[in-house]
N, C-alpha and C positions, 0 to 999 in steps of 0.2 A: 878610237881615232877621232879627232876634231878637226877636220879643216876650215881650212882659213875663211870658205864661204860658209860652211858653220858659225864660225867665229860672228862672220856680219849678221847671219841671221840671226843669233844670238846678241847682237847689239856689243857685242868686245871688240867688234869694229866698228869705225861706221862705215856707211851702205845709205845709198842714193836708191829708195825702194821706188819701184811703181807697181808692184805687184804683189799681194802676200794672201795666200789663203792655204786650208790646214794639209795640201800636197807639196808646196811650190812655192817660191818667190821670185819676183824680178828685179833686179837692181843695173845700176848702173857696171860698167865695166870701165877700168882707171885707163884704156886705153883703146877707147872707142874709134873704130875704123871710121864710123858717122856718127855725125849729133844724133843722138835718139839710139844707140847703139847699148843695147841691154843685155841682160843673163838670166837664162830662167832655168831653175836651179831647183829640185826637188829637196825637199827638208832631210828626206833620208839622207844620207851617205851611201850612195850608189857609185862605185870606183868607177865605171863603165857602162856605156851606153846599153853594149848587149847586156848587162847582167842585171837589167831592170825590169822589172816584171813589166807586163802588158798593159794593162793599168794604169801606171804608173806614166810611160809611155804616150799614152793614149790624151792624159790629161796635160800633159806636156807641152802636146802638139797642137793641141785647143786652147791653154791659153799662146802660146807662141802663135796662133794663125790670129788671135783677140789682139796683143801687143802689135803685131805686123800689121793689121789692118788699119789701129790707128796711126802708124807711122806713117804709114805710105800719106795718110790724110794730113798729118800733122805737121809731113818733113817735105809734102810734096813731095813726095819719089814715087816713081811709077813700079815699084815691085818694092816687097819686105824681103832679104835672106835669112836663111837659115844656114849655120854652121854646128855641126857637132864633130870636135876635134878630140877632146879626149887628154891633151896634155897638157900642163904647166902648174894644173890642182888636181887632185884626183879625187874628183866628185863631180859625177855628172852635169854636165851645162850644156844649153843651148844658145847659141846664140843670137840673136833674132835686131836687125838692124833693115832701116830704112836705105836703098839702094838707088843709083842710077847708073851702076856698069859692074860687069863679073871683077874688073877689077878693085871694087870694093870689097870684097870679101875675101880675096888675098889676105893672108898673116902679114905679108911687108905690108898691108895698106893700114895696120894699127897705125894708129895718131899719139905721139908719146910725148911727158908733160904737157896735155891741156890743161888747161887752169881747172881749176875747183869750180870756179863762178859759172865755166860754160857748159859744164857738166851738168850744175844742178838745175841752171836755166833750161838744158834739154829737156830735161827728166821732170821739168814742171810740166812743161808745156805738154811731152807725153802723158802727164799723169792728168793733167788737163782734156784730154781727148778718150783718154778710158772713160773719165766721169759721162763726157758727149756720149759714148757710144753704150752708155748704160750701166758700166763696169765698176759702180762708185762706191759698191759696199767691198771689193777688192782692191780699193786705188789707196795705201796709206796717206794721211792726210800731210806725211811730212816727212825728211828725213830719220831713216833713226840712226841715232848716235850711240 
């Protein structure tokens, strides 16, 4: 199986990265609820949240509370969410976005056709705020295409 977030990690896409070490990556999502609204995406191919070892899991949830924490600083929002829904790829994803109401994390509150430009403006500025918070040997220095 290859999926599509395969694919980006593999660079046959491209992918708006802020995130990549030898568990996990994070990238942008083409249909961000919030600026700053990322995917952190384990390298395996895990169809399912439950069918991923503990582990695995475990490192998930630490960088996802790492990304979250610079949001909140980066986006000014007073809380990070976490979603894990399960459909539209079938490979594990979290998704971790800067908040200022539960109704941001609604699926209706997806944002569709953002431009490119203000996607990659977010994803700088978050990637800006991982380097702040120490995270710099994790932060790619740039799109990969």
């Amino acid at each position: 199986m290859s999926t599509l977030f395969t694919k980006i990690m593999n660079g046959q896409i491209p992918g708006n990265f802020v995130w990549a070490d030898d568990v996990c990556v994070a990238f942008a999502t083409i249909e961000p609820h919030t600026d700053g609204h990322v995917l952190v995406v384990p390298r395996e191919e895990i169809v399912s949240y439950v069918d991923a070892p503990d582990e695995t899991l475990a490192h998930l949830a630490v960088v996802a509370k790492r990304i979250g924490k610079a949001q909140t600083r980066v986006f000014e929002a007073p809380r990070a969410g976490i979603l894990v829904v399960g459909y539209g790829v079938d490979h594990l994803h979290i998704h971790v976005l800067p908040i200022r109401s539960e109704a941001e994390v609604s699926p209706a509150a997806a944002r569709h056709n953002v431009p490119g430009e203000q996607i990659e403006a977010a994803m700088a500025r978050l990637r800006e705020g991982l380097v702040q918070d120490g995270w710099g040997e994790f932060v790619p220095a740039q799109t990969a295409d």
